[in-house]
C-alpha positions as CSV (number, residue, x, y, z in Angstrom):
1,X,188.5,-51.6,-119.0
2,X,185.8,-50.6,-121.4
3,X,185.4,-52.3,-124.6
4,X,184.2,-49.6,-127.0
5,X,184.6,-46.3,-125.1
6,X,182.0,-43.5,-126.5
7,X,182.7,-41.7,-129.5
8,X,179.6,-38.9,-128.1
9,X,179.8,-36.7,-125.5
10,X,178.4,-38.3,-122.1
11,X,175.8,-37.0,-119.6
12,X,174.3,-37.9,-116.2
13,X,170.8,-36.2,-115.6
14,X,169.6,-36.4,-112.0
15,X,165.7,-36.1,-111.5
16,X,165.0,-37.4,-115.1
17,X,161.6,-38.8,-114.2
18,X,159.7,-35.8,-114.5
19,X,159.6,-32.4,-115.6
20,X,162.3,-30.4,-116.0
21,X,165.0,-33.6,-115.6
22,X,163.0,-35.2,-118.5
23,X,162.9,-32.0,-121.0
24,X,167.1,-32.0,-120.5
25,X,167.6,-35.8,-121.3
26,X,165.0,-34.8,-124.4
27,X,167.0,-31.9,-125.2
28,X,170.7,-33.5,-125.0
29,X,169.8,-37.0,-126.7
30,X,168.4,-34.5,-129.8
31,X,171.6,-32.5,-129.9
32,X,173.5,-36.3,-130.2
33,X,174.5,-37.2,-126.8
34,X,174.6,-40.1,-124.7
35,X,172.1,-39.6,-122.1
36,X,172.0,-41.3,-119.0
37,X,168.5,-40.6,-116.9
38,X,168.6,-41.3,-113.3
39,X,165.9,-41.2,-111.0
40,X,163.8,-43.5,-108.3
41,X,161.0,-44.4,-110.5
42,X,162.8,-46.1,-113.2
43,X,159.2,-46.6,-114.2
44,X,158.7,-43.0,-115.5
45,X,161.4,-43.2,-117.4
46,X,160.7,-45.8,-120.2
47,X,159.3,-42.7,-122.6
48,X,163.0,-41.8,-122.4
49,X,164.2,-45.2,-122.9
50,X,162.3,-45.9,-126.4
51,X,164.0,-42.4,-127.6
52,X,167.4,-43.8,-126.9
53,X,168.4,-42.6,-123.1
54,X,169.5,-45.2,-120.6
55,X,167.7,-45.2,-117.5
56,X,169.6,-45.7,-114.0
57,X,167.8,-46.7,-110.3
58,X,169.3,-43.9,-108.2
59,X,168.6,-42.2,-105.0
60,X,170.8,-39.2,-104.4
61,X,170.4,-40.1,-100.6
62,X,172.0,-43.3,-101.1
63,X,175.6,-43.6,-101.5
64,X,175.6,-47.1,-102.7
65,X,173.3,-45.9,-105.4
66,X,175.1,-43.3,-107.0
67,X,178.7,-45.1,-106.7
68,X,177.1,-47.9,-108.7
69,X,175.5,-45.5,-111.3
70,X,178.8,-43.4,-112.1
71,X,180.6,-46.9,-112.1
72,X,178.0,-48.4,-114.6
73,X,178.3,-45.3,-117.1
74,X,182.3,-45.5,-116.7
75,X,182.2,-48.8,-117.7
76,X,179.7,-49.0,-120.4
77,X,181.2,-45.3,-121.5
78,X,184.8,-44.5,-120.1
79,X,183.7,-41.6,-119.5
80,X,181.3,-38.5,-118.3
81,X,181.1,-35.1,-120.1
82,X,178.5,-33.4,-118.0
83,X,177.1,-33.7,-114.7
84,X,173.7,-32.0,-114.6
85,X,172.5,-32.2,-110.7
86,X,168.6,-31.5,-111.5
87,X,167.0,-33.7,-108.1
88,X,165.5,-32.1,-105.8
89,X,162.3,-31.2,-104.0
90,X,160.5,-28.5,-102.3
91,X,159.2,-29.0,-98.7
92,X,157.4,-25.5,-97.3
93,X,156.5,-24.3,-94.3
94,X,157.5,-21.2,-91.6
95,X,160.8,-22.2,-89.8
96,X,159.2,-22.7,-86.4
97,X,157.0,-25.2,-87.2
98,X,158.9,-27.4,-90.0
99,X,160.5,-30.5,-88.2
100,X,164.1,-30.3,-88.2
101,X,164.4,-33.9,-89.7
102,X,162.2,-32.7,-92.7
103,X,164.6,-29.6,-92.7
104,X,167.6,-32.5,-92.5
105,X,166.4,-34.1,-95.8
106,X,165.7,-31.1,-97.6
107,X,169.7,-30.6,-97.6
108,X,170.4,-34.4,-98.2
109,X,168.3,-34.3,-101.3
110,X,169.1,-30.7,-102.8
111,X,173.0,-30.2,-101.6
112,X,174.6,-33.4,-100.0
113,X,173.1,-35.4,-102.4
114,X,174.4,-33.6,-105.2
115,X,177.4,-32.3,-104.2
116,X,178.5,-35.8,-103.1
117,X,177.8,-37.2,-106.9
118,X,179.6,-34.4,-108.0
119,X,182.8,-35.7,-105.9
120,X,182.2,-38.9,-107.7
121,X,182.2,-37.8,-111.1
122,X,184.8,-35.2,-110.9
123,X,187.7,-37.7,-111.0
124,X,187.0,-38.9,-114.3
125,X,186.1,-35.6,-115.6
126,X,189.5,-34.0,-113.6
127,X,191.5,-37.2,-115.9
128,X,189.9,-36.6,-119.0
129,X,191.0,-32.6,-118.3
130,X,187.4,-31.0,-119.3
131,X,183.9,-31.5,-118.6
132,X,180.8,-29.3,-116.9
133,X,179.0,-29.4,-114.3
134,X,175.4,-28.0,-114.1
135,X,173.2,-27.2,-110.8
136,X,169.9,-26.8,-111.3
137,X,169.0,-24.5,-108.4
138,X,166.4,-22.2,-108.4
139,X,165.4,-18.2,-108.9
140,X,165.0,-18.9,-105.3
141,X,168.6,-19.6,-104.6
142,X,169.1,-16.0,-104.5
143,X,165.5,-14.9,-103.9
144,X,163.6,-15.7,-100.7
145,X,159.8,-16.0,-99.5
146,X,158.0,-16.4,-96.3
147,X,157.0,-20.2,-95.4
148,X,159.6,-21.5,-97.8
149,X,163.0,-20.5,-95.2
150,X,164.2,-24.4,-95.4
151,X,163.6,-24.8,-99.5
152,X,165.8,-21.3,-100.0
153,X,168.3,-22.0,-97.6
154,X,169.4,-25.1,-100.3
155,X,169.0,-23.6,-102.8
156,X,171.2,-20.7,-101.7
157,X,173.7,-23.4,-100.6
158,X,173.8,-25.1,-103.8
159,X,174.8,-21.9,-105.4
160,X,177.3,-21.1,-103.2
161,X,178.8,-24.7,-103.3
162,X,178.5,-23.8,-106.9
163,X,180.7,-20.6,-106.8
164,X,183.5,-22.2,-104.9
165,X,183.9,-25.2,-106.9
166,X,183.5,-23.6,-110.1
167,X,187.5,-22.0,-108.7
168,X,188.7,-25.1,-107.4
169,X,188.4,-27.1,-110.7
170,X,189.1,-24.5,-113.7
171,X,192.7,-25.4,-113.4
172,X,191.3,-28.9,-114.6
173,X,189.4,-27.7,-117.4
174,X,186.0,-28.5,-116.0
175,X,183.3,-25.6,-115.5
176,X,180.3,-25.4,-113.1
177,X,177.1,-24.1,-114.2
178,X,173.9,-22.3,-112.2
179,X,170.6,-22.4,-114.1
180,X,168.0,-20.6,-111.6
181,X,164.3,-21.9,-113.3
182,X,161.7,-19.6,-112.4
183,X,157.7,-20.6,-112.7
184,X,158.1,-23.7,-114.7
185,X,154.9,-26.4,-115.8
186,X,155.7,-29.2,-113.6
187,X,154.4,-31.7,-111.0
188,X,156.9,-30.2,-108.3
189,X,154.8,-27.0,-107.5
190,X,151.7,-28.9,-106.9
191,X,153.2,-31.4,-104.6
192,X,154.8,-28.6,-102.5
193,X,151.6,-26.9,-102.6
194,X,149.8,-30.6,-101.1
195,X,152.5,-30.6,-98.5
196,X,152.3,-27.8,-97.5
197,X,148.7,-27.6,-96.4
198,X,149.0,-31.1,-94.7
199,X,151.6,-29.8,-92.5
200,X,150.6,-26.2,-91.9
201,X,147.1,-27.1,-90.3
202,X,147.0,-25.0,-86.8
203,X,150.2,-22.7,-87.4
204,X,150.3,-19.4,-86.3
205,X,151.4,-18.5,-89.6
206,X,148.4,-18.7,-91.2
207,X,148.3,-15.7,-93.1
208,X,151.8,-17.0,-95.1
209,X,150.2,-20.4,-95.8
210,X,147.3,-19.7,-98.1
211,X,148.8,-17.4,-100.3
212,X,151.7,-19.6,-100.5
213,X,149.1,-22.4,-101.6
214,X,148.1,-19.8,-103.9
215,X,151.3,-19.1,-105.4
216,X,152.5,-22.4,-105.9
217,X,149.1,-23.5,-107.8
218,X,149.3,-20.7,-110.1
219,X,149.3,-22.1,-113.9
220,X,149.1,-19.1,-115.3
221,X,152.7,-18.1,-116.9
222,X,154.2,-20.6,-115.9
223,X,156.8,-21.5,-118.8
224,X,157.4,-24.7,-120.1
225,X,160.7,-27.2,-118.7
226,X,162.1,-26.8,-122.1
227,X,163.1,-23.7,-121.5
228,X,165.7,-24.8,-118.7
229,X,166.5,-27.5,-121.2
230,X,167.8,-24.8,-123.3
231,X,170.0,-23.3,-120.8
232,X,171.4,-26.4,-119.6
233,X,171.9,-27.6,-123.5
234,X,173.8,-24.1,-124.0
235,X,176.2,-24.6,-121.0
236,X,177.6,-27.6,-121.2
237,X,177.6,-26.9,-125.8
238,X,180.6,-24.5,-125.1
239,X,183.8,-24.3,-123.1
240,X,182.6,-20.6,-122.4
241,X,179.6,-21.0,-120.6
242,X,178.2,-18.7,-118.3
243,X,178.4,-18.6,-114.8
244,X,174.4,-18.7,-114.4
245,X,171.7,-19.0,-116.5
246,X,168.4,-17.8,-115.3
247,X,165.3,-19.0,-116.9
248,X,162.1,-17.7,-118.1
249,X,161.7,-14.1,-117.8
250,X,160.1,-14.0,-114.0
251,X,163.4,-15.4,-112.7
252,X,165.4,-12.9,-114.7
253,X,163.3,-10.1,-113.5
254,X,163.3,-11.1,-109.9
255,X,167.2,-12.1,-109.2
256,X,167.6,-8.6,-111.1
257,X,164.9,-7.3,-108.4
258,X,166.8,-8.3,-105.5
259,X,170.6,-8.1,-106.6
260,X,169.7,-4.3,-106.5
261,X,167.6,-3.2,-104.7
262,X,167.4,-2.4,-100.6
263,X,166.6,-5.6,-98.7
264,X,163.7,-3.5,-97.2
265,X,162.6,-2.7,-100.4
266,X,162.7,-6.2,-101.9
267,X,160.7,-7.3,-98.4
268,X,158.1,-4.7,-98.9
269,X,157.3,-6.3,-102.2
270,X,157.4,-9.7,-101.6
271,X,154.9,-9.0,-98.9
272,X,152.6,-7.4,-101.1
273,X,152.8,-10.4,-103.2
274,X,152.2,-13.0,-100.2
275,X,149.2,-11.5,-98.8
């Protein structure tokens, strides 16, 4: 039973540590929610804390974790108005050479992980008859690159998850959300760019790797998280959201890019850009 159920909408961030996950909490506590921030490091978090989040230990690997984090907000809350699945990492590398346990975790961290906190916040949201759900994918969930197979093939997962769900639970009043980030200022680009040249030492697919490296370390244009903040605060503000939401103007461009145009054409370009 909870003692004083919330009078303000309720949200679960995912990935609040950092970056983009941080920028939403930001985003939703200003607009008057009551904004739960999980992540590993709890640590990172306390900026968040002193503006009036709440911070939750959570590993969306760990199915202890997450039960006891959706429990805790049902019980301090009674309930959950949005679900915004932001965790999630980017491990490159060409498809021969990328272990397939590496390849394993990529998909327990950026689909199984949130796809299985989605099943366990869609029975209170299912009860209360409305709610939203946000993924946080990627412009590369409908784009793809050389050297970054495993990353894309999430990422195009998620979305699709995405699609299907969004069908199964209108009836209920609930609605699922894509927001597809393009070049964003964050930590994540750099760390995918220092993984990526530990592991690719000795490939045969040299000539992908180091303008990969390149591409990933780029700073210039890069747009800040808040614009993905934006997005996710307009979805889950209305009961007509969209079904995605891509964010800045590089993802817009390029999902436009390759939802028409010729595969081969598309390739053609995205080699010239790799090179």
């Amino acid at each position: 039973m909870v003692a004083n159920p919330s009078s303000s909408r309720v949200a679960l961030v995912t990935g609040a540590s950092a970056g983009i996950g941080k920028s939403i909490v930001r985003r939703l506590l200003a607009q008057g929610w009551t904004v739960y921030g999980a992540a590993r490091r709890t640590a990172q978090m306390e900026d968040l804390v002193a503006q009036g989040a709440h911070a939750l230990a959570m590993d969306v690997t760990d199915e202890a974790s997450m039960a006891a984090g959706v429990d805790a907000i049902l019980a301090a809350e009674g309930r959950i108005d949005a679900l915004v699945n932001n965790a999630g990492y980017g491990s490159y590398g060409a498809l021969e050479d990328v272990p397939l346990d590496e390849a394993r975790r990529q998909f327990e961290v950026n689909v199984f992980g949130a796809m299985r906190l989605t099943q366990l916040v869609l029975p209170t949201m299912r009860a209360a008859r409305r709610g939203h759900v946000v993924n946080i994918t990627s412009m590369g969930g409908e784009i793809w690159m050389p050297i970054g197979g495993w990353y894309h093939a999430t990422k195009h997962a998620l979305e699709v998850l995405s699609d299907v769900l969004r069908m199964e639970v209108a009836p209920f009043g609930i609605h699922v959300v894509v927001v597809q980030p393009g070049s964003i200022e964050t930590e994540w680009s750099g760390i995918s760019a220092d993984n990526l040249e530990k592991t690719a030492s000795g490939t045969v697919y040299t000539r992908w790797v180091a303008p990969m490296v390149r591409l990933l370390r780029a700073e210039r244009g890069r747009a800040h998280p808040d614009v993905v903040a934006q997005a996710v605060s307009a979805a889950v503000s209305t009961d007509r959201p969209r079904r995605r939401y891509a964010t800045p103007f590089d993802a817009k461009a390029l999902v436009f890019l390759v939802r028409w145009l010729p595969t081969w054409v598309f390739e053609r370009i995205v080699a010239g850009v790799v090179r």
